[in-house]
N, C-alpha and C positions, 0 to 999 in steps of 0.2 A: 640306337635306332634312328638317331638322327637326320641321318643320312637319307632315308628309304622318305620323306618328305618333302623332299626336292624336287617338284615334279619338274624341274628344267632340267633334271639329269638321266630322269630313268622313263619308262615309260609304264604304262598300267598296268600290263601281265608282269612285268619282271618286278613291280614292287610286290605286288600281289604274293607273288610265291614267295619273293625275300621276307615279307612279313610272316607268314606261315611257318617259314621251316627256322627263323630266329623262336618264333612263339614254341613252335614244337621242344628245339633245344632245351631253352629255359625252364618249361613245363618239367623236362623230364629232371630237371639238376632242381628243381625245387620240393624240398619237404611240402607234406599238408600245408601246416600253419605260415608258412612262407607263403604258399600259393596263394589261399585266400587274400592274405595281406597284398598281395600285388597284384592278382587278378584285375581289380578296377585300373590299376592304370596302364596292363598292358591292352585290355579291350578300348580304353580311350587311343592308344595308341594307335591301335586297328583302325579304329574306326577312322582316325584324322587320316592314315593314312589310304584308306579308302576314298574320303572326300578327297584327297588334294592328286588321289588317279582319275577321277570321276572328272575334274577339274582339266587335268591335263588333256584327255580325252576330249572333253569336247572341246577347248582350245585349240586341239589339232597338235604338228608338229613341234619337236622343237628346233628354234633358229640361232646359228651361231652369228654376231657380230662382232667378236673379236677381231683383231688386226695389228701388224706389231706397232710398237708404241711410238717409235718416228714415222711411221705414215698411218694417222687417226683416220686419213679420206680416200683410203686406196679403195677401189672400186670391189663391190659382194654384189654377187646375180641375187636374184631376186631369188622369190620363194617358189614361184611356178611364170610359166613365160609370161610375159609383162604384154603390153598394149601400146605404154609408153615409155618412153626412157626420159624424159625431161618434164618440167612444169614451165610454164608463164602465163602467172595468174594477174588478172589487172584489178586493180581492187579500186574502184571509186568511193573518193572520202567522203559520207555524210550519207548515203544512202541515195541513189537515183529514181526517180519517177520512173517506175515501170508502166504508168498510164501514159508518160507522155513520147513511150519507146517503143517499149513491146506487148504490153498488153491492151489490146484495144476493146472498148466498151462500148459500141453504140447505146445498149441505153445509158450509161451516162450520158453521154455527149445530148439524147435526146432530153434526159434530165434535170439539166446544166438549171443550176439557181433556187430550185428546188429544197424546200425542208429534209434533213438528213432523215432517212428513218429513223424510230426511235431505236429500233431492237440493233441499231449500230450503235448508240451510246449507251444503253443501263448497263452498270456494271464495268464498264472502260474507263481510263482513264489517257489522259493527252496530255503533252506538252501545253500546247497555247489553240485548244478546243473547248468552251465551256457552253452552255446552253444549246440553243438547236441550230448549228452551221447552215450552211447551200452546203449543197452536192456540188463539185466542180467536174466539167467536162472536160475531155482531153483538150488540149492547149495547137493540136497539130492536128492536121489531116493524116490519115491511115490509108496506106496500099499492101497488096499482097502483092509477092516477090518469089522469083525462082519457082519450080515446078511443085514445092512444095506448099506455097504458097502462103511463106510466114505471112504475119501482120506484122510491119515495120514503119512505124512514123518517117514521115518525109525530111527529119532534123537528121537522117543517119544516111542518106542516098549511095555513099561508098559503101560503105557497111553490108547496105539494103542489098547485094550485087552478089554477096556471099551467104545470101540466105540459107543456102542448097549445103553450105558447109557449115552448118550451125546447126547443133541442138540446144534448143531452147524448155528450160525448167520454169514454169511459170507460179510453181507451187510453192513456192519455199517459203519457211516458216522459223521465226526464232522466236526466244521468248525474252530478249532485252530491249528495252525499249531506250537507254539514250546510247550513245557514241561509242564512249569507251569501251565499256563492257561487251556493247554487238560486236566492236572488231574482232577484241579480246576473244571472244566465244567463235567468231567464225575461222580464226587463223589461230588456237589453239586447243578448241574442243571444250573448255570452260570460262564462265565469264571473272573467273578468280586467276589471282596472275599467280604465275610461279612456274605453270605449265608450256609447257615446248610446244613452237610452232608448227605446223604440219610440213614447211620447210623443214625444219628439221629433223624434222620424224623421216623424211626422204632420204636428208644427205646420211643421218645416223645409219640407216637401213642400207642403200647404196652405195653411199661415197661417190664421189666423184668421176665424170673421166678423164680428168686435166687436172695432174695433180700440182702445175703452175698458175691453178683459179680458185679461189673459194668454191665449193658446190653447193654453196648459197648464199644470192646475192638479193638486195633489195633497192630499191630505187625509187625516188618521191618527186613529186612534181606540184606546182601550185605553190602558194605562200606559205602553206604551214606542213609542220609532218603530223603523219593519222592521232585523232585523238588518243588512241591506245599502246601511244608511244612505240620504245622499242621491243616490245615483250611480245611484238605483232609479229615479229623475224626472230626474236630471242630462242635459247635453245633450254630455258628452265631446269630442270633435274640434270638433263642428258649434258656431256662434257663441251665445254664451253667453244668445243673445237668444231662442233655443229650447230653452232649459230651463222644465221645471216651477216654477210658483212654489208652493212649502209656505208654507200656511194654516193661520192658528193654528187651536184650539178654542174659544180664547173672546178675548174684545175684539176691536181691529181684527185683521180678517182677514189683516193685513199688515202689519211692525213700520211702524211711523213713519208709516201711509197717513194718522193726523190729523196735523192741522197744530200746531206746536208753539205755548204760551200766545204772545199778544202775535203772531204770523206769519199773517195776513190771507191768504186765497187771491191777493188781487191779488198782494200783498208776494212769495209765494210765485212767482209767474207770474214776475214780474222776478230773482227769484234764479237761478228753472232759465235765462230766456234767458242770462243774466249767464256760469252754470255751461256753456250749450251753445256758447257764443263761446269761451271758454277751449279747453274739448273739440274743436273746431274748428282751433281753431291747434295744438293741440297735431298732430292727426287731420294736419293738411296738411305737418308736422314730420316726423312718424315713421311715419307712414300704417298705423299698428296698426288695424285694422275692428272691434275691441272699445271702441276709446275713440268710437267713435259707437252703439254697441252703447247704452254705459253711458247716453249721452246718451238713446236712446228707452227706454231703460228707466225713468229720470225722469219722461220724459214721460210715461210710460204708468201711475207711481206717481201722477203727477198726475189723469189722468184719470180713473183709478182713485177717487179720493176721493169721488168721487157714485156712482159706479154698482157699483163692486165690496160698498162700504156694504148698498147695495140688494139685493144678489145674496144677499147672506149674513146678511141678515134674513129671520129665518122668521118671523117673527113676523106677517109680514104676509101669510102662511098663515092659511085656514082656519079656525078648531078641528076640523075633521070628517076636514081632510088629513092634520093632526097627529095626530090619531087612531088614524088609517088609519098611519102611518107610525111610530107609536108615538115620535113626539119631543115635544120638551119645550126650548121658548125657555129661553134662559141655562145649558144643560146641553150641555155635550163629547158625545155617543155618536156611533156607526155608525148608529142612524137620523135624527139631523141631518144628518150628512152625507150621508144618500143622501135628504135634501128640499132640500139645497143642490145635492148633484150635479143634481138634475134641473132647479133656476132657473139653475144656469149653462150647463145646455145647452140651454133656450130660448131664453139671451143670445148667442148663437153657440159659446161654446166650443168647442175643438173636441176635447181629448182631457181627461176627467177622470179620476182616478186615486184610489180610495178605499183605504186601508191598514188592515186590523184587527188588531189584535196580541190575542197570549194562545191559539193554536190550536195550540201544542205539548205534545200530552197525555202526556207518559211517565209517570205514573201515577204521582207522587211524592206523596202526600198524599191527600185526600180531594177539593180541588179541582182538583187534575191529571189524576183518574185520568179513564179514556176515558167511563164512565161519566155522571160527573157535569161532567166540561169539557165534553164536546158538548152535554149539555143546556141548560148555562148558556149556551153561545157560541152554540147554536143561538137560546136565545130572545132571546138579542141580533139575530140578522141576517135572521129568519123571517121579520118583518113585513113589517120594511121594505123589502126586497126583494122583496116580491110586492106592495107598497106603490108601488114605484121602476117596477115593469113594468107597472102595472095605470096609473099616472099619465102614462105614457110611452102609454101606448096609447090614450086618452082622448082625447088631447091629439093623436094624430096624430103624434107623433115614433118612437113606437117601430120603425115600416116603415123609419128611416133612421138611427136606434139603435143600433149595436152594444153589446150590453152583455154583458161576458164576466166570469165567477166562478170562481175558483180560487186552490191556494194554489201554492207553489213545489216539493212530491212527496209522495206519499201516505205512508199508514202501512200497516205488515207484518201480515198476517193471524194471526200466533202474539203471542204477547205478551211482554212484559218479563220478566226471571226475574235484575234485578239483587238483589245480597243484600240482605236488610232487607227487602224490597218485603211489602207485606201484599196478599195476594192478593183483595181485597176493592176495592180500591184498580187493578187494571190497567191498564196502560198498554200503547202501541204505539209501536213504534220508527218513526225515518226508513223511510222505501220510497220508491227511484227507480226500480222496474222496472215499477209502475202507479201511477195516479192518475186519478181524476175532474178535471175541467173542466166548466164549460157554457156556450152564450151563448144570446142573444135579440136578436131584431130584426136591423137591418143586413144584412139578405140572407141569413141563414142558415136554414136550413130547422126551423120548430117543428116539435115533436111528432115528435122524430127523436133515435134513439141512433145513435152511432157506436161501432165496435167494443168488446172483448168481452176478459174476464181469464178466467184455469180458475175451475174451480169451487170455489177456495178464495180465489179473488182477490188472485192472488202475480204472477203473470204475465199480459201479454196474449200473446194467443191467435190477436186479430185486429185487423185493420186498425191496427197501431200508429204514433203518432204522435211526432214528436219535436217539442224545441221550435220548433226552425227550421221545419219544418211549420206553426204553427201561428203564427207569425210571416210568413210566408209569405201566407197564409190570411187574417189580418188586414188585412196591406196590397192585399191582391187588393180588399178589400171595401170601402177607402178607395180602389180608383181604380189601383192600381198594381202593374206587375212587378215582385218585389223585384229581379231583377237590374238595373234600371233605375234605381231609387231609391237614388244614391250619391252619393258627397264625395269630393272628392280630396283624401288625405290622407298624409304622406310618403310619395309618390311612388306611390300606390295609387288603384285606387277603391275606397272603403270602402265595406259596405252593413250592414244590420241583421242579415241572413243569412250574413256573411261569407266564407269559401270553400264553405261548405256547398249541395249540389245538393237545396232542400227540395223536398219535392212539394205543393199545393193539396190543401185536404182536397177535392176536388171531390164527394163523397157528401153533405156538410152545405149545400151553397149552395140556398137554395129555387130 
């Protein structure tokens, strides 16, 4: 009876009646004293397998990802018509000031200097906040913008231009308060590592549509990469073949993607069959699904060599695009990468992943403070990103675009009051109990806020979001139920939402 347990094979009415008419069989070939003696465990039997229809049912359908074994990323339609077919999420490193961007407080700003209340500290705890802070005012003057008439700081004036194709989340909520852990949780669904990107949960689900690109790429900018290392693009349980591939800044885009002196493309062709013959026997040996894994990943470094080249030449931009995006051929930044992000998502890509570091303001110095790091970080990411949206719209992709910006929780409306701090110099602590988000395109509705913090922008008020929410939300818009979109993984289905009951933002979908 094994079998009748699988809720991935069968579905509710047909285990239903398979359990019946096996019980009935049995019943009838058992003596009395047999019967009793087994009775208990075929009603346990029943029973499990009533819970695990019950299960399947409300899960919904089942989805096949299978695909043969040399092509891991060939492309599977979604589960019902999709909204979007691509990602390019930007993720700024450290958490950004949503007071000093998008969400605007007049009474702060009327505030400014002011004793924190208390009912903001009992019971909390900070980084580098101890006794009773000032309240700090936004850092920038606020205008409303486009017919909609977001509120947008004067640090974003490109940006500001594209209000009308933005929805903006103002509610969001996590519950990690330092680095690691918040990226961790918002780019894999838990703040515990081991679990798969939401990259990945894309490409696994989809595959690609350019099967000479990874169909997930990731890319970083600024001095360091994200506290939460690789495990922010990593593909955890799911086959190693749906991880993110990290692209350098500069030379090839992928260590070893040139061919070593003296090693001939042909030369090279005969080595990988050479290497996938080996791989092969090894594969029919031990039957590991990674050592065929490794083998298209070869291939795919191979194929890689023309066209990934091409992908990641800007240079064969423009000068008027470059411009517009404020990049510069032979130079690392955050607006090359968002004129790369948008050539590999006219190659199919299908989840791109932009990292910026340096948005952790605590006000240590003159370039920390909140101050003068938003300004600087602002005029790093202003352009290009209304650069990124305005080329995406041009060009007819951005109707099937999701493009989502945020960092991993916001910062606290009172400021630092660690000793030594020159008050000139302020800074804002971690805050997980608000933060800003925004997207564009991919089915979400422009020219739309979602809910609402008090009026000193401590708390939401309304409509609050978590992160599974908004994970939830994403996969809706690539085609899928998240309870649907799973792995079986020791002896579970695994999902990106994991036991979590999230809800669809349904207010943001156009």
């Amino acid at each position: 009876m094994k079998n009748l347990f699988n809720s991935n094979v069968q579905s509710a009415s047909t285990r239903s009646a398979q359990i019946d008419k096996i019980l009935q069989q049995e019943m009838a070939q058992l003596k009395r004293r047999d019967f009793l003696k087994k009775s208990g465990y075929m009603l346990g039997g029943a029973a499990l397998g009533s819970m695990f229809a019950n299960q399947a049912t409300a899960a919904g359908q089942t989805l096949d990802f299978t695909r043969p074994m040399d092509a891991p990323l060939s492309p599977l339609p979604p589960q019902y018509a999709a909204k979007a077919k691509r990602v390019i999420y930007m993720h700024m490193v450290g958490g950004p000031s949503q007071l000093e961007m998008f969400d605007y407080k007049p009474e702060l700003e009327k505030y400014d200097g002011r004793d924190t209340p208390q009912s903001f500290l009992e019971g909390k705890q900070f980084a580098f906040i101890s006794g009773t802070p000032k309240l700090l005012g936004p850092q920038f003057p606020f205008k409303q913008h486009g017919q909609s008439g977001a509120w947008i700081s004067d640090r974003l004036p490109h940006l500001a231009k594209h209000a009308d194709d933005i929805c903006f989340i103002k509610s969001m909520k996590t519950d990690q308060f330092n680095h690691a852990p918040a990226q961790v949780l918002m780019h894999t669904g838990s703040a515990l590592s081991g679990k798969p990107s939401i990259g990945a949960w894309a490409t696994y689900a989809l595959g690609t549509m350019n099967q000479n690109l990874p169909g997930f790429i990731a890319l970083t900018s600024g001095k360091n990469a994200p506290d939460g290392g690789k495990q922010l693009w990593g593909s955890g349980f799911l086959p190693s073949v749906y991880q993110g591939v990290e692209c350098r800044k500069q030379g090839d885009p992928v260590l070893y993607l040139s061919n070593p002196k003296e090693v001939s493309r042909p030369l090279r062709r005969r080595i990988l069959d050479a290497i996938a013959d080996l791989n092969q026997q090894s594969y029919n040996t031990v039957g590991d699904p990674e050592t065929l894994t490794r083998t298209s990943q070869y291939e795919m470094a191979y194929r890689m060599q023309l066209e990934a080249s091409d992908a990641f030449d800007i240079s064969k931009e423009s000068e008027t695009t470059l411009e517009n995006y404020g990049a510069e051929v032979g130079k690392a930044s955050f607006a090359n990468n968002c004129v790369i992000a948008r050539r590999l998502a006219e190659r199919g890509v299908r989840y791109i992943q932009l990292f910026d570091y340096a948005w952790d303001h605590h006000g240590v110095g003159e370039a920390g403070s909140v101050d003068l790091g938003i300004r600087n970080k602002c005029k790093d990411i202003d352009r290009p990103m209304a650069a990124l949206l305005e080329d995406l719209k041009q060009r007819g992709m951005l109707e099937d675009t999701l493009v989502i910006w945020g960092g991993e929780f916001g910062r606290t409306p009172m400021r630092e009051n660690r000793a030594g701090q020159d008050m000139l110099f302020a800074g804002r602590d971690h805050h997980t109990d608000a933060f800003t988000m925004w997207m564009a395109g991919g089915g979400v509705k422009g020219g739309y806020t979602h809910g609402e913090t008090d009026e000193l922008g401590y708390e939401v008020v309304n409509d609050k979001v978590e992160i599974a929410d908004l994970h939830a939300t994403i996969l809706y818009l690539l085609g899928f139920n998240h309870y649907d979109l799973n792995y079986r993984f020791q002896g579970l289905n695994q999902r990106l939402t994991g036991v979590e009951h999230p809800q669809i933002i349904s207010q943001i979908l156009a």
